[in-house]
C-alpha positions as CSV (number, residue, x, y, z in Angstrom):
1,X,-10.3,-101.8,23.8
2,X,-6.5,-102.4,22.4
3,X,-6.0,-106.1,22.3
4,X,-2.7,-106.8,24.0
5,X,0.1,-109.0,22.0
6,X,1.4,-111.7,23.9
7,X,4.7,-113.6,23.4
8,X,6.5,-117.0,24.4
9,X,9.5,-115.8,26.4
10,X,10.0,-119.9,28.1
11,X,8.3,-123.1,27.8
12,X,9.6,-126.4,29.4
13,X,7.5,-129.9,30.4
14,X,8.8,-129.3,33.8
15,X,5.6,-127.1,35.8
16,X,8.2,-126.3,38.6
17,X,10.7,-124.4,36.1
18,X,8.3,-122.4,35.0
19,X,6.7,-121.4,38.2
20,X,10.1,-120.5,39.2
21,X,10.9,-118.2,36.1
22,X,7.1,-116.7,36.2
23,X,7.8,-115.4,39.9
24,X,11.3,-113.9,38.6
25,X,9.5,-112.2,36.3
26,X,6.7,-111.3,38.4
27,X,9.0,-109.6,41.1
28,X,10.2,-107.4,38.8
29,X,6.5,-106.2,37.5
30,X,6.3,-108.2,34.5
31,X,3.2,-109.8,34.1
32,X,3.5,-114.0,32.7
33,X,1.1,-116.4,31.9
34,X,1.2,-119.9,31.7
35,X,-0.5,-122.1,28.8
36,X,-0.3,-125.4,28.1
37,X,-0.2,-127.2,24.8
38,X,0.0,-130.8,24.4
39,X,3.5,-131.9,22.3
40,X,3.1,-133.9,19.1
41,X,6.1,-135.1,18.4
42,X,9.9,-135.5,20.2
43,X,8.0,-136.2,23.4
44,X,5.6,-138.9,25.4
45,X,2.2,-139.0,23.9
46,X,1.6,-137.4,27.7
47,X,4.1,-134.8,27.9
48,X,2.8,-130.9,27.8
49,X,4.7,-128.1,27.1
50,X,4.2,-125.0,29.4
51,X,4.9,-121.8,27.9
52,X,5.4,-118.2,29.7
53,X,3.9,-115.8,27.9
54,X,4.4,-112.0,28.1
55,X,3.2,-108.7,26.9
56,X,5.0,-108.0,23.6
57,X,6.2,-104.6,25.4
58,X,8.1,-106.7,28.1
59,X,9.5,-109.5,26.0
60,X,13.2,-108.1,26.4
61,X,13.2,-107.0,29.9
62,X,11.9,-110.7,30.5
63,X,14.6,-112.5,28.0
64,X,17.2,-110.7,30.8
65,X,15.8,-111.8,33.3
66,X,15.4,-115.4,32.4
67,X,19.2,-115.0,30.7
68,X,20.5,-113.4,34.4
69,X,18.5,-116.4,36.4
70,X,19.9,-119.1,33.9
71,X,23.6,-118.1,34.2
72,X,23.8,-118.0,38.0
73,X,21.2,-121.2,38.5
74,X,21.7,-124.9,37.6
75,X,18.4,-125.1,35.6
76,X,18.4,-127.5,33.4
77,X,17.2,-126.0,30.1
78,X,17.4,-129.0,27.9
79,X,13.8,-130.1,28.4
């Protein structure tokens, strides 16, 4: 079995952002994850970083979505 290559297509501390940008993703068939992984520096010893990852094969059609969502959205990316 071909081991599939997964890639970091958003992270942010804030869990609501990325459930927002995983079900934009997910309504247009692209399969996301979400990991966490604790930060170790630039943040509160208890902030987390939540990543989206995606299969390598979907990593630009996700980047335009996430791009398209940003541009007409107020997210706040800075985090």
């Amino acid at each position: 079995m071909e081991e599939m290559t997964r890639v970091s297509v958003f992270e942010s501390t804030n869990q609501q952002e990325v459930q927002l940008i995983k079900s934009k993703l997910e309504e247009k068939n692209i399969t996301a994850t979400a990991e966490n992984s604790y930060l170790t520096f630039l943040s509160t010893p208890t902030a987390n970083n939540i990543k989206l990852m995606v299969s390598l094969k979907d990593e630009q059609d996700a980047f335009k979505i996430i791009d398209a969502y940003i541009q007409q959205s107020d997210l706040d990316i800075k985090n």
